[in-house]
C-alpha positions in Angstrom: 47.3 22.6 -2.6 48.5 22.2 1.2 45.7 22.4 3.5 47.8 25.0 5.2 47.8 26.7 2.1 44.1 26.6 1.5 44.3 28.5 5.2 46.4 31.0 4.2 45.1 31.9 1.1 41.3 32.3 2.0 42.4 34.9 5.7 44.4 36.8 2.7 40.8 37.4 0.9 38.7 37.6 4.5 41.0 40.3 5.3 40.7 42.5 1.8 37.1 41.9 2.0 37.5 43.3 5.9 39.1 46.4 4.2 36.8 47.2 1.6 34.0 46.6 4.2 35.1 49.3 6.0 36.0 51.8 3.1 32.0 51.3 2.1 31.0 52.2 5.8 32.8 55.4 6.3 34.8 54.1 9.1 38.4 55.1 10.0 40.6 53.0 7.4 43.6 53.1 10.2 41.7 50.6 12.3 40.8 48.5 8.8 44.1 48.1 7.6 45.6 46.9 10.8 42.7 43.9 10.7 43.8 43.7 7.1 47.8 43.9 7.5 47.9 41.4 11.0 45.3 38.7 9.7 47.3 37.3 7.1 50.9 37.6 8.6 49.2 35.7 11.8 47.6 33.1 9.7 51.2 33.1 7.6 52.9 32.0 11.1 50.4 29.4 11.6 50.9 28.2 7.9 55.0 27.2 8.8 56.5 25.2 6.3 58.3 22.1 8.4 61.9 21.8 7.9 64.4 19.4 6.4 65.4 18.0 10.0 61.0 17.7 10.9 60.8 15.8 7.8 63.7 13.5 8.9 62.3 13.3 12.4 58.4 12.1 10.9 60.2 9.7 8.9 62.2 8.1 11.9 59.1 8.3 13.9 57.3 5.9 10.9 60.2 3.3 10.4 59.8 3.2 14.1 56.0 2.6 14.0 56.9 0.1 11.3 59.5 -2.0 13.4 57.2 -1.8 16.5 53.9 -3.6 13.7 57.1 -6.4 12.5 57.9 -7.1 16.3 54.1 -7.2 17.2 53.1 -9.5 14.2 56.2 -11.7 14.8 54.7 -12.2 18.3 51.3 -13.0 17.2 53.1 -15.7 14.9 55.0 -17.1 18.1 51.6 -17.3 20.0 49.6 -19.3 16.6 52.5 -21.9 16.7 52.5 -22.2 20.6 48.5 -22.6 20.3 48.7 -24.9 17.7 51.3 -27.0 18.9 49.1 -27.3 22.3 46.5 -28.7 20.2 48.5 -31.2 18.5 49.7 -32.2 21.7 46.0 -32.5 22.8 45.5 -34.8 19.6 48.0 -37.1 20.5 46.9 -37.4 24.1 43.7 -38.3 22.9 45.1 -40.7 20.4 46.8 -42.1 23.5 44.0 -42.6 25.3 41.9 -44.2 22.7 44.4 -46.8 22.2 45.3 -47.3 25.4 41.4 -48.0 25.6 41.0 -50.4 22.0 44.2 -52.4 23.7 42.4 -53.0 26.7 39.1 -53.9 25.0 41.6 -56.6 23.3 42.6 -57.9 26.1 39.0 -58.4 27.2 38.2 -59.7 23.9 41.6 -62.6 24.2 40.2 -63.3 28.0 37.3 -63.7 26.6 38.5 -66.2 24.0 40.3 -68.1 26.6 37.2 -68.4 29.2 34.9 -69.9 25.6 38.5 -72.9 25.0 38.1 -73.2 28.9 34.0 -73.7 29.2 34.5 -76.0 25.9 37.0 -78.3 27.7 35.2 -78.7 30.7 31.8 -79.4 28.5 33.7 -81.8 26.7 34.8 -83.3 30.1 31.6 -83.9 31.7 29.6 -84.8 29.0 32.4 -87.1 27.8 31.0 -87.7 24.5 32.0 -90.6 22.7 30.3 -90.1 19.3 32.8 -88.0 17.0 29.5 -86.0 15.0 29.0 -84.4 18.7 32.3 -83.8 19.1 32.7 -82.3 15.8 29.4 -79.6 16.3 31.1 -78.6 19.6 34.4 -78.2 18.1 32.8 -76.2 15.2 30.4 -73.8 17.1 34.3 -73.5 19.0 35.6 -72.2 16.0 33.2 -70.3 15.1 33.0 -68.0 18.2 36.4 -67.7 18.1 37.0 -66.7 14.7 34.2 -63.8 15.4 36.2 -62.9 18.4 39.7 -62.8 16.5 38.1 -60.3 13.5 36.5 -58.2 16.0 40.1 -58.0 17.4 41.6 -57.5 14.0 38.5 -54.7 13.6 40.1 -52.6 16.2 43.4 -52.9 15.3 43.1 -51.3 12.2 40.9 -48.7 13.3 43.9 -47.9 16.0 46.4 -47.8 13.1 43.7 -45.4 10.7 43.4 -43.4 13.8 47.0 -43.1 14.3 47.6 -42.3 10.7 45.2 -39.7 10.7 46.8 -37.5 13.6 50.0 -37.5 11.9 48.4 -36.3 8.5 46.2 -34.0 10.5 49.9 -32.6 12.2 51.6 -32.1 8.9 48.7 -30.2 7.3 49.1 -28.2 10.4 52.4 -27.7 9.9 52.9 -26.8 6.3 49.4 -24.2 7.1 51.5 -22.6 9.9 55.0 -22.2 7.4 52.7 -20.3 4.6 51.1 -18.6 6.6 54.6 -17.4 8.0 55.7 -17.0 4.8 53.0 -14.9 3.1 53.5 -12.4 6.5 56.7 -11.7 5.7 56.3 -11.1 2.4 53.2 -8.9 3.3 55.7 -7.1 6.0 58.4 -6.5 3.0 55.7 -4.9 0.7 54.8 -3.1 3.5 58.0 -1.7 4.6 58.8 -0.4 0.4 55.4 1.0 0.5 56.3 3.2 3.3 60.1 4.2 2.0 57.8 5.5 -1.1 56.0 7.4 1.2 59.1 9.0 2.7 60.6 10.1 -0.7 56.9 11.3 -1.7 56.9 13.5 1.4 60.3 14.7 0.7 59.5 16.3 -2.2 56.1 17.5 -1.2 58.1 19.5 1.8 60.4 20.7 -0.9 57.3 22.1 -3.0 55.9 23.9 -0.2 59.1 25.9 1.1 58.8 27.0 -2.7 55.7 27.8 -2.6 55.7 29.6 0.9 58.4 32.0 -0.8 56.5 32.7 -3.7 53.7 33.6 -1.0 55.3 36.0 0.8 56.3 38.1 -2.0 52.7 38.2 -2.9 52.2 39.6 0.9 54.5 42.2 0.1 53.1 43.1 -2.7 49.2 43.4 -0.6 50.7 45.2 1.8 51.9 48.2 -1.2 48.7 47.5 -2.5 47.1 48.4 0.9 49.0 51.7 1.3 48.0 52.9 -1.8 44.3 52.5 -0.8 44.6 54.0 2.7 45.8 57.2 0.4 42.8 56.8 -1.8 40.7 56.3 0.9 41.1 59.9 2.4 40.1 61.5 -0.5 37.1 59.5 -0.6 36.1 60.5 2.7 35.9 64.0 1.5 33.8 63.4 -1.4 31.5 61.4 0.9 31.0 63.9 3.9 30.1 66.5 0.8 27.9 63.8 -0.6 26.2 63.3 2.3 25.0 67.1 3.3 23.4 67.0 -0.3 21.4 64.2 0.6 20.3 65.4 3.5 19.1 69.1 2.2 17.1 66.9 -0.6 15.5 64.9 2.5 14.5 68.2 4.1 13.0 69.2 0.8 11.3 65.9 0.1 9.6 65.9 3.6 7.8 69.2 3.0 7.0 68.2 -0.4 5.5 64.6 1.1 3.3 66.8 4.0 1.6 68.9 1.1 0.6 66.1 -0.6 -1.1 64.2 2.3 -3.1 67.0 2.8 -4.3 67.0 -1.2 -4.9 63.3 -0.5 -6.9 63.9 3.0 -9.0 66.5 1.2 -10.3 64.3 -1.7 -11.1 60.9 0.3 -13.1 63.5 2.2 -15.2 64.3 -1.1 -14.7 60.6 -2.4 -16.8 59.8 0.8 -19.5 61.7 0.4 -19.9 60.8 -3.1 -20.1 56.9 -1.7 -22.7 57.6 0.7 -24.8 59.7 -1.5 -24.3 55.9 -4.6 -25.1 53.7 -1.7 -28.5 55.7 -1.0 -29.3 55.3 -4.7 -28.2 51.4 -4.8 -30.8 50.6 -2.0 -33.6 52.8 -3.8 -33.0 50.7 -7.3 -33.1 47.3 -5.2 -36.3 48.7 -3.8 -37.9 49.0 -6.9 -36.2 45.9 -8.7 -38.4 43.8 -6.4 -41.9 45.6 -7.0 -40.7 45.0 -10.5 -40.3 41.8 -10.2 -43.2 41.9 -8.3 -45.4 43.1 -11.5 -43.8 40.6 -14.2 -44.3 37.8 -12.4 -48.3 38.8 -12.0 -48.0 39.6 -16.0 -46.4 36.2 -16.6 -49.4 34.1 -14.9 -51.7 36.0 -16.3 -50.1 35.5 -19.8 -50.4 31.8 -18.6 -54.1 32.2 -18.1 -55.1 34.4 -21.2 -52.9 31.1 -23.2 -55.6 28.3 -21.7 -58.3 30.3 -22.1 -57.2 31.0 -25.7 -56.0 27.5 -26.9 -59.6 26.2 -25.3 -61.5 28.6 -27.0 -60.2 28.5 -30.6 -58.8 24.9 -31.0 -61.5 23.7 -33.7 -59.1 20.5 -34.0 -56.8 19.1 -32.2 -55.8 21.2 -29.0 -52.2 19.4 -28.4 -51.3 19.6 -31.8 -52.2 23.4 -32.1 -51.1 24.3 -28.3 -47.2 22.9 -29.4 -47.3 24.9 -33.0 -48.3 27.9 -31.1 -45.4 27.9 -28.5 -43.1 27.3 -31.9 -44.7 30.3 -33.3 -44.0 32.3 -30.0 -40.6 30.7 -30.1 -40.2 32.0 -34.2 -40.4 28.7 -35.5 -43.8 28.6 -38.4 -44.7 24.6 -38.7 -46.8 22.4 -40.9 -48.6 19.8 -39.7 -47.4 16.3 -40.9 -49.0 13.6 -38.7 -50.2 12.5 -35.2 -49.9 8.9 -34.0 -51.1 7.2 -30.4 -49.8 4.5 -28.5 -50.6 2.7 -25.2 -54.3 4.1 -24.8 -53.7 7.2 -26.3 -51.2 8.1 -23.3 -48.0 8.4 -25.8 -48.2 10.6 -28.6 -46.0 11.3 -31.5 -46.7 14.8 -33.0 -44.9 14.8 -36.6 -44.0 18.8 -37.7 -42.0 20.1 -41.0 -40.4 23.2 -40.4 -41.1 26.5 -42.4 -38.5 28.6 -41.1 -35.0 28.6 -39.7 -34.9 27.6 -36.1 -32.6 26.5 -33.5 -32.7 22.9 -31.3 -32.5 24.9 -27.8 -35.6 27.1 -29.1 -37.3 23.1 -29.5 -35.9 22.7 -26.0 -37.3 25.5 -24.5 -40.5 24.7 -26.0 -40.4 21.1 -24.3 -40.2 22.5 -21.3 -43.2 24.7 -20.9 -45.4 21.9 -22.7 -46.0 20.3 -19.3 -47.8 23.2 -18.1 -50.0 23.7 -20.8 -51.0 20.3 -21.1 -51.1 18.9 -17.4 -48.1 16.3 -17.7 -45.8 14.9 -15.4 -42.8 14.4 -17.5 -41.3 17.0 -20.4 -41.8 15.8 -23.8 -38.7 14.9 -26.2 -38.1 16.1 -29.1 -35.9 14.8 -32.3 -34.9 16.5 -35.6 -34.5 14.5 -38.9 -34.8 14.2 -42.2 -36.2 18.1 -42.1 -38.5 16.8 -39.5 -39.7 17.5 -35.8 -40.9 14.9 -34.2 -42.5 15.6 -30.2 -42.8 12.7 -28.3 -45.3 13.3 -25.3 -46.1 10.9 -22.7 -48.8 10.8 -20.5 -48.4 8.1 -18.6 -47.5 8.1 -15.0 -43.7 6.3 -12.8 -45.7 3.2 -12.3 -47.3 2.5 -15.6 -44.2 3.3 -17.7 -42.8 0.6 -15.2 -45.6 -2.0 -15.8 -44.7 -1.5 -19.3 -41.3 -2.1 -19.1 -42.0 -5.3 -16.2 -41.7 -7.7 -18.8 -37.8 -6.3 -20.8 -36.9 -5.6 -17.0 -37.6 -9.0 -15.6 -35.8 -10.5 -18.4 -32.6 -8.9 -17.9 -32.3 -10.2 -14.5 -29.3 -12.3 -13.6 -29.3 -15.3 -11.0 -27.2 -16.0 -8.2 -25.3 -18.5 -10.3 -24.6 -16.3 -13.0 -22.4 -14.1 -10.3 -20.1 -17.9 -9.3 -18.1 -18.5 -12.2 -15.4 -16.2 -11.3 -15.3 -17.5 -8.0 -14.2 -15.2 -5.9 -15.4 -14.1 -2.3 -18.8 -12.7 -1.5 -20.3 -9.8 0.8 -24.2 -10.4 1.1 -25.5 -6.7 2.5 -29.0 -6.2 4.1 -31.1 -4.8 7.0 -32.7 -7.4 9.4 -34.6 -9.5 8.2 -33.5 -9.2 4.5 -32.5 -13.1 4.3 -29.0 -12.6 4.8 -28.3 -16.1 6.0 -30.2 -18.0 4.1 -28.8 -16.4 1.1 -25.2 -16.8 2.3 -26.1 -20.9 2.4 -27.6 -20.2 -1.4 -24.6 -18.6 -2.2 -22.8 -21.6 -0.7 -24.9 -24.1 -3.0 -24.3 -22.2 -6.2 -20.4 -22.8 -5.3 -20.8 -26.0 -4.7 -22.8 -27.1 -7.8 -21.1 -25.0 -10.4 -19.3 -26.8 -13.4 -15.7 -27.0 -12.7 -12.8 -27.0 -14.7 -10.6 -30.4 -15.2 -8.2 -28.8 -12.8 -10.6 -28.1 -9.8 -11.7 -31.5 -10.6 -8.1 -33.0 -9.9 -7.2 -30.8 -6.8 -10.5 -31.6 -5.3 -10.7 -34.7 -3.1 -14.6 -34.4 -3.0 -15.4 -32.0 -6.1 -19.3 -32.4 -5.0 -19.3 -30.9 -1.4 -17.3 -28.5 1.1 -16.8 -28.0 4.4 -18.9 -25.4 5.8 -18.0 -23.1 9.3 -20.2 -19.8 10.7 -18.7 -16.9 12.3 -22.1 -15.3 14.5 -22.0 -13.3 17.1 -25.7 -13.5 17.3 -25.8 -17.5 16.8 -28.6 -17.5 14.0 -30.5 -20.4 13.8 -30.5 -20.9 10.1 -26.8 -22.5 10.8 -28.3 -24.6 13.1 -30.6 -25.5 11.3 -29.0 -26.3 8.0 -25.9 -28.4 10.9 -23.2 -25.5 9.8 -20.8 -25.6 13.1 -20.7 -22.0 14.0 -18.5 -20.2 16.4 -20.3 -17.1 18.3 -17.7 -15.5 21.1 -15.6 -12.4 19.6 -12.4 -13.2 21.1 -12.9 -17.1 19.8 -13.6 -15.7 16.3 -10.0 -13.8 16.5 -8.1 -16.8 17.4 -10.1 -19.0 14.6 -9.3 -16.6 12.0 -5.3 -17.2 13.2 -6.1 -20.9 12.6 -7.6 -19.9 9.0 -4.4 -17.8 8.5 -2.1 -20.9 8.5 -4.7 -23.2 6.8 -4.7 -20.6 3.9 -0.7 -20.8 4.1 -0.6 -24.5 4.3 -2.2 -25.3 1.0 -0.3 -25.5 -1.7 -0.4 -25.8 -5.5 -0.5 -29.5 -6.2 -2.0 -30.5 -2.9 -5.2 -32.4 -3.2 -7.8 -30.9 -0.6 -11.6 -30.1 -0.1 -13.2 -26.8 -0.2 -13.8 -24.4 2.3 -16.3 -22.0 2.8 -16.2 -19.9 5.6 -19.1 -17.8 6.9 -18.9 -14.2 8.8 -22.0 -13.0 9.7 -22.1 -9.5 11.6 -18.7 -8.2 10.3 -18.7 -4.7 11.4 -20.5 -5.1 15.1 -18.0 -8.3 15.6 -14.9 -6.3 14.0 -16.0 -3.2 17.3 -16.2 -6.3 19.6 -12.5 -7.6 18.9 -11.2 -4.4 19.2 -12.6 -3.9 22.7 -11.7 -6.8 24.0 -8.3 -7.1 23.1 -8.1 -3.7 23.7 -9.2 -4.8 27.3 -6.9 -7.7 27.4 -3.7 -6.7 26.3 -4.1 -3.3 28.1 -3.2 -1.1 25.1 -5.6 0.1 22.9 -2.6 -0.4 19.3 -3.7 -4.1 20.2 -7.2 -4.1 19.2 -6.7 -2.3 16.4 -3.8 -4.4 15.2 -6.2 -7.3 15.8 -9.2 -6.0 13.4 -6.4 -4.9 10.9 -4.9 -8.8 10.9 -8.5 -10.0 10.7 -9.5 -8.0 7.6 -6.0 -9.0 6.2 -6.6 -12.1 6.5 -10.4 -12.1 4.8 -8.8 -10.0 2.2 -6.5 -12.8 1.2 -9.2 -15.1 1.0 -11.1 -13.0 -1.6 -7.8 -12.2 -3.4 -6.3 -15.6 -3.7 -8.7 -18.0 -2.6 -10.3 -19.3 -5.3 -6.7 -20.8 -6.0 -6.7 -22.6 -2.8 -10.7 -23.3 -2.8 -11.3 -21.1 0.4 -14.4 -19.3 -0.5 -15.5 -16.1 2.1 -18.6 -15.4 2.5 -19.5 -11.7 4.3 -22.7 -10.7 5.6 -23.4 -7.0 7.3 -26.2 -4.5 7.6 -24.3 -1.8 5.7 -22.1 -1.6 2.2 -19.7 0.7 4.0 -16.8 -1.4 2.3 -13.7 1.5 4.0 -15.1 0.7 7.1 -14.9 -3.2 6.3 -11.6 -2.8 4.8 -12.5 -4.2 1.5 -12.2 -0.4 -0.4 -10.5 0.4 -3.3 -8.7 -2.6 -5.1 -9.9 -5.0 -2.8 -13.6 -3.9 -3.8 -13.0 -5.8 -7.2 -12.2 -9.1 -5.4 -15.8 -9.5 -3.8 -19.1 -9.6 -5.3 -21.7 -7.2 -3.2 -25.2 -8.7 -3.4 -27.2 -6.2 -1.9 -30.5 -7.0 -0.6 -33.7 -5.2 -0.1 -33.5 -1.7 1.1 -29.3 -1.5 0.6 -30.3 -2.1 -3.2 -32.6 0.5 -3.2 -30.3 3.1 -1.4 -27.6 2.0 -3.7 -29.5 2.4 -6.8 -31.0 6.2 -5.5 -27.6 7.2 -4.0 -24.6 5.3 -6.1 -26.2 5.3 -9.8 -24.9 8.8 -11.0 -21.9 6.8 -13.4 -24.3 4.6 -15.3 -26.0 5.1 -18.4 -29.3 7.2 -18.4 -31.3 4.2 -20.2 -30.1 1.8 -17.2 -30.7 4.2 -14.4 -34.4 4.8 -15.6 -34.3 0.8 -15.6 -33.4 0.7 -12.1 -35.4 3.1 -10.8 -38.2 1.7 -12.8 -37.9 -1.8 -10.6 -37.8 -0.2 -7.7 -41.4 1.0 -8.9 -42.8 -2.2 -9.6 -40.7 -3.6 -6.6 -42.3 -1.4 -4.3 -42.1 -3.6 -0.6 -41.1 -6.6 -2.5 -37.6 -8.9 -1.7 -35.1 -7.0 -4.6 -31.7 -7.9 -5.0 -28.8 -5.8 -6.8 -24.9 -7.4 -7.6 -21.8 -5.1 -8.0 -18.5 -5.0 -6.9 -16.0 -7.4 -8.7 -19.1 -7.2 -11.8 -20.7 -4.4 -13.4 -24.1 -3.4 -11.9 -26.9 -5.8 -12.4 -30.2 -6.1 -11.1 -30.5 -9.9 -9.4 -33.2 -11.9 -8.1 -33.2 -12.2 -4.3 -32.1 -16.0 -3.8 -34.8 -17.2 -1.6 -37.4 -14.7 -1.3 -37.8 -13.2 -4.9 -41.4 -15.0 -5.2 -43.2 -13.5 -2.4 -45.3 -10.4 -2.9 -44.4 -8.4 0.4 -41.8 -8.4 2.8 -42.8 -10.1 6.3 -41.2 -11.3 9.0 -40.9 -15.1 9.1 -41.1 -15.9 5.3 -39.7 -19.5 5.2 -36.9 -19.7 2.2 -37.5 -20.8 -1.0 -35.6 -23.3 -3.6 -33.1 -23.3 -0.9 -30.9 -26.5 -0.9 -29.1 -28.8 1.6 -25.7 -28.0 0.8 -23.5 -31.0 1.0 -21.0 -30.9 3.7 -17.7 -32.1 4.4 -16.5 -33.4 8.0 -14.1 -30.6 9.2 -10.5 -31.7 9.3 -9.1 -28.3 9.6 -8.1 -26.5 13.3 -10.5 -25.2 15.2 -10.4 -23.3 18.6 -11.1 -25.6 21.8 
């Protein structure tokens, strides 16, 4: 349908909606119906169908616009062949001058040949040889210049007849472009000009189909307008039935209001009541919560003197064996009846197995509850455990305090302790994590070591230029002297450390599968104080603060890529810092897995008493039984990219207290590599 059309029809429904908007509001349907009637005869006179001669006229107006695209693309055609012949005529100029150029070098080259006959004559003259072998080596290095002179001359005249040949090709190709080019316009302009006659008839008969359809269309407007009449009529009467409609409403609303004010007062009248009753509970309440607590008060009294009265029983009537009888009477109370089986004693007497077989019907949380007050009654640390089998009841009950059930464990604890080499085969990057004085350093060079010495596959064997050593560089803003001393080159300014790890980005990017290199292992001592430090200063230096943060965030980028993919390209990092706060190092999450955490000393212990909730309850009493025995003692605890294993400390696990200025022990000169990557000046 005509958009027109589309116009037309949708006033025709705004305006009957208009009209029975104002029959539902009660408003005068005079003033409705003239909205209703004048809309759509306005809209209709907007809607004009054109006529035969407007249709003509368009078309004229489109042949013209047709012509006027033929005589512009005709010109553009004139202007291509003016341009183009311009440059042919450039062509041949140059082609001119280039020969006129070769002609004269020619000419030099015949001068030239005449000057070499002339010096040969007058050589000839004064040295007036008389032997004919002379004369015939004079002659011949003659003939020989000259015959170099006459192919150089022959050399140019072809290339002036190649070059000639090639502008007239060059011209024709130009010419046969420029007449299809020509050719496929018009034939472009032809297909054109039908497409637009098609277009013509096409809106011929369209214009025909509207004057049809704006007929049809107005007989439907006559029709509305009947339509409309007849509703004004109906309209009257329903104003009648409305006004009567509306009186009985309002008498009802009358009514309803006097009914609504007899019931607020009914409702006034019993919260009245309601509240006193309140106040009168609430006086009650706080009387029973005073006497819940001098209740409370009395059983707890009862209940340690219950306590009492059950020692001074048990002590007083056990002829035999007072645990054995103190754990069948708390069954009994409990309404489990037992028969003694068997008692056995281990480590001193301090663990005892009590063996029952139950009499009667019981239940495992009655056992547990019985457990639980044992401690009491028999002046134990720890609850006793209990297992049900094969109709039996055995209590296990151990006396023994934290630190001997450690010392008995030392020897099944010490020998599931893994070495610093058992955490290299994956070889992936490192964070070593301690307080001061934990042996950071020195363990970062053991760490180094193990790298270096590990068994390598054939492969690392074939990248590696020198499988046996690495090249070795310190990042420390505090400058220890274990790098020093162990000749590690060590860079110590924060902004220095920023443009070194740029320098690190590109040798990372530079080494390629394939490539035969040397290891690297990098050092970064410090990582959160130094990280702050960048920040600051570049912060400082580029005068925004988005810079130092977009520094730190490229740093830990580029550390993360080294424990991600650098055991492909033998760049091993090694991290050292006081805390384990890996979202603050930027090494949380995913990248967590890429680093092995060997935490030393007292970030072990907090760790293990902070971090330990997922493990298994037979390795968390391990771990917390080595703290025990580790008491002040050099500990050591892997995680990260392995599972949670306790680890000796790599230099300092023999000593029997921590103190400052323990030397290092089975610590190795690592074998280093001259540097030969960049480094800052």
């Amino acid at each position: 349908m005509d958009r027109r059309l589309k116009v037309l029809y949708c006033a025709n429904l705004a305006s009957f909606g208009l009209f029975l908007f104002g029959a539902s509001h009660r408003i005068s349907p005079v003033t409705w119906l003239g909205i209703a009637t004048g809309l759509p005869n306005s809209i209709y006179l907007c809607a004009k169908v054109p006529t035969q001669k407007e249709l003509e006229d368009n078309r004229r107006k489109e042949l013209l616009a047709l012509h006027d695209t033929v005589a512009k693309l005709q010109g553009e055609k004139d202007w291509l062949e003016q341009l183009n012949a311009g440059q042919a005529q450039k062509l041949l100029e140059e082609h001119g001058t280039r020969e006129a150029k070769l002609r004269d070098r020619i000419n030099e080259l015949t001068n030239e040949i005449e000057s070499l006959r002339s010096a040969h004559l007058e050589e000839l003259t004064e040295l007036q040889l008389d032997s004919s072998d002379e004369r015939g080596k004079l002659e011949e290095k003659y003939r020989l210049e000259v015959a170099r002179k006459q192919q150089e001359i022959n050399k140019l005249m072809q290339q002036l007849d190649g070059d000639k040949q090639l502008i007239l090709k060059q011209a024709e190709e130009e010419k046969e472009q420029l007449k299809s080019e020509h050719d496929s316009a018009i034939v472009a302009l032809q297909e054109q000009f039908e497409q637009y006659q098609i277009i013509a008839n096409e809106a011929k008969e369209i214009a025909a189909q509207r004057v049809a359809e704006a007929s049809a269309y107005a007989q439907k407007v006559q029709a509305k307008e009947q339509q409309l009449k007849e509703y004004e009529q109906q309209l009257n009467v329903k104003e009648i039935n409305q006004a009567i409609t509306d009186r009985e409403l309002e008498v009802k609303g009358q009514d309803l209001e006097v009914r609504v004010k007899a019931i607020n007062l009914d409702v006034e009248k019993k919260l009245l009541e309601e509240t006193e009753k309140l106040k009168e509970a609430q006086t009650t309440i706080t009387q029973l919560s005073l006497n819940e607590q001098v209740y409370l008060a009395e059983i707890s009294s009862l209940k340690g003197q219950l306590a009492e009265y059950h020692v001074m029983l048990f002590a007083e009537k056990s002829d035999g064996d007072y645990i054995v009888e103190t754990v069948q009477r708390l069954l009994i109370e409990a309404d489990i009846k037992t028969e003694f089986l068997r008692k056995e004693e281990k480590h001193d007497g301090k663990v005892i197995s009590i063996e029952l077989r139950p009499i009667s019907t019981f239940e495992s949380l009655h056992l547990k509850k019985t457990c639980e007050q044992l401690p009491g009654f028999l002046m134990i640390e720890r609850v006793p455990t209990f297992t049900t089998r094969n109709g039996k009841i055995t209590f296990t009950i151990d006396k023994r305090t934290s630190k001997e059930k450690a010392l008995a464990s030392r020897e099944v604890i010490e020998k599931s302790l893994i070495n610093v080499e058992d955490t290299t085969a994956k070889n992936l990057g490192y964070l070593i994590i301690g307080e001061p004085g934990s042996a950071k350093s020195t363990g970062a060079l053991y760490v180094a070591n193990s790298i270096i010495t590990q068994e390598l596959s054939q492969k690392a064997v074939d990248d590696l230029i020198d499988p046996h050593g690495a090249m070795l560089l310190a990042m420390d803003i505090h400058h220890s002297t274990s790098w020093d001393d162990a000749g590690v080159k060590v860079i110590d300014s924060p902004l220095e450390i920023y443009e070194q790890f740029k320098l690190l980005k590109d040798e990372y990017d530079s080494r390629k599968p394939g490539t035969k290199t040397n290891r690297l292992i990098i050092f970064f001592d410090e990582m959160a104080e130094t990280l702050d430090a960048i920040e600051t200063l570049v912060a400082d230096k580029e005068g925004k603060k988005t810079a130092g943060k977009d520094a730190v965030e490229f740093v830990q980028n580029t550390y993360r890529s080294f424990g991600t993919g650098g055991r492909k390209k033998y760049i091993n990092f090694v991290g050292m810092n006081h805390s384990y706060n890996v979202r603050a190092l930027g090494v949380d999450g995913y990248y967590r897995n890429c680093f092995v955490a060997l935490l030393l000393n007292d970030a072990a212990r907090h760790y293990i008493n902070t971090t330990t909730k997922h493990l298994p309850d037979g390795k968390k009493e391990q771990f917390y039984q080595w703290l025990e025995l580790m008491d002040n003692r050099y500990i050591a605890l892997a995680t990260g990219a392995i599972n949670d294993k306790l680890c000796k400390h790599p230099t300092h696990h023999d000593y029997p207290q921590i103190k400052d200025g323990n030397p290092p022990k089975n610590l190795q000169a690592v074998k280093q590599l001259p540097l030969t990557i960049k480094l800052v000046s």
